[in-house]
N, C-alpha and C positions, 0 to 999 in steps of 0.2 A: 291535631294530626291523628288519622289513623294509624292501627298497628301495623299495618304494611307499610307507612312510610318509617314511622319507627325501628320498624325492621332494617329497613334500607338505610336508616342513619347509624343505627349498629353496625352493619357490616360495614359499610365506608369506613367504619372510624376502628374497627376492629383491625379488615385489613390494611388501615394505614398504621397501628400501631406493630402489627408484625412486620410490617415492611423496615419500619424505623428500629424495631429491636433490636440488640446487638446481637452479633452473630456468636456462635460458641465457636473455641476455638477447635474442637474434634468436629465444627462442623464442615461437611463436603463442599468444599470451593468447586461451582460450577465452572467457572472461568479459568480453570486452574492450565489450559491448554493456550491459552493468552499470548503470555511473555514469548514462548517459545517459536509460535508461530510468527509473533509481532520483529525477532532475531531472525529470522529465516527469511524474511519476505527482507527486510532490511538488509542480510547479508548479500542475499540476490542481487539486491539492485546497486550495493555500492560495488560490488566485485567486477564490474565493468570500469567504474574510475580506477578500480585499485589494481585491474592488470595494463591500463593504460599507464600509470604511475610509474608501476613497476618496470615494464618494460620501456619506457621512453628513458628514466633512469637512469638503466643499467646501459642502453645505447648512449647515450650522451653521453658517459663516463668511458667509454670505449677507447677515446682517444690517448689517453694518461697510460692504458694500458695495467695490469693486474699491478707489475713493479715498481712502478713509478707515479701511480695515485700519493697522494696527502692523507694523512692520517680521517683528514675532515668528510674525505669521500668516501674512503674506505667505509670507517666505522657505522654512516646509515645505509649504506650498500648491505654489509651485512647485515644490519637493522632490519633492514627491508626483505632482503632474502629468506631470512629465520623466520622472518612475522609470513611473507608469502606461502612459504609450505603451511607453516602452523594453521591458515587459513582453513586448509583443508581435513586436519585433524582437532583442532579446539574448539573451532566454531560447530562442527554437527556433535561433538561430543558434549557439550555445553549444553546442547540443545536439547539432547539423549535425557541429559542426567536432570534434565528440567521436569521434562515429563516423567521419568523417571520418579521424582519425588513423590510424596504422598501428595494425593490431594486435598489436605485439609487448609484452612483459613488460617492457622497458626505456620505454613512452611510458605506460603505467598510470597514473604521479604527475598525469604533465601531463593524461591525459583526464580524471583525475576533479576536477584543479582548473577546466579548463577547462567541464566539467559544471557543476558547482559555480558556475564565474561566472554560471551562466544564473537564478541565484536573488538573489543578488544587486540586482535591480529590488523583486522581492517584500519581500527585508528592508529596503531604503530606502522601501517607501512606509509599513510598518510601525515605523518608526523617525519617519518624519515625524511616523506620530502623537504618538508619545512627545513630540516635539519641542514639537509645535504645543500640545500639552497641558499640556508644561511654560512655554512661552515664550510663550504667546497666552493 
């Protein structure tokens, strides 16, 4: 082999050992804007089920009237209501405090749990249904 291939079999094998490397953990997470955006595009798209949910719900139960509901209807009506507003202040805030965080390789677990809590509203008013379904 020539030293130009030799060359070229160094750098291959060089840059595949920094690729494999581990990462430090004060090093800069490029993808550190991920999680957040990955919450945001998700919350968009289920917020369409979840104000059909919400609103067919609270119409069906309309008949029993506020006083004379069952405890079983009541409690994921409420469920559902709390989680509905929260929608619009846990979920961007979630999302805030994701980006928010540092971007290094050691806070990754915590923004993408933290991302993650911002959906959280959406699976509780989807769960009421269940609820209300099973219990009402």
């Amino acid at each position: 082999m020539t030293t130009k291939q030799w060359d070229a079999v160094y750098a291959r094998t060089y840059w595949a050992a920094q690729r494999r490397a581990p990462r430090g953990p004060e090093e800069r997470d490029r993808q550190a804007w991920t999680p957040s955006l990955a919450v945001a595009l998700v919350a968009v798209a289920v917020h369409v089920l979840v104000v059909l949910v919400y609103g067919f719900s609270t119409m069906a139960t309309d008949g029993c009237g506020p006083d004379h509901c069952p405890a079983g209807v009541t409690g994921p009506l409420t469920a559902m209501s709390l989680a509905y507003y929260g929608i619009f202040t846990l979920t961007p805030s979630a999302v805030l405090v994701a980006l928010a965080l540092p971007w290094r390789y050691r806070w990754r677990r915590v923004r993408i749990l933290v991302a993650c809590a911002g959906l959280l509203p959406h699976l509780t008013v989807i769960l009421s249904l269940v609820a209300l379904l099973a219990f009402g």
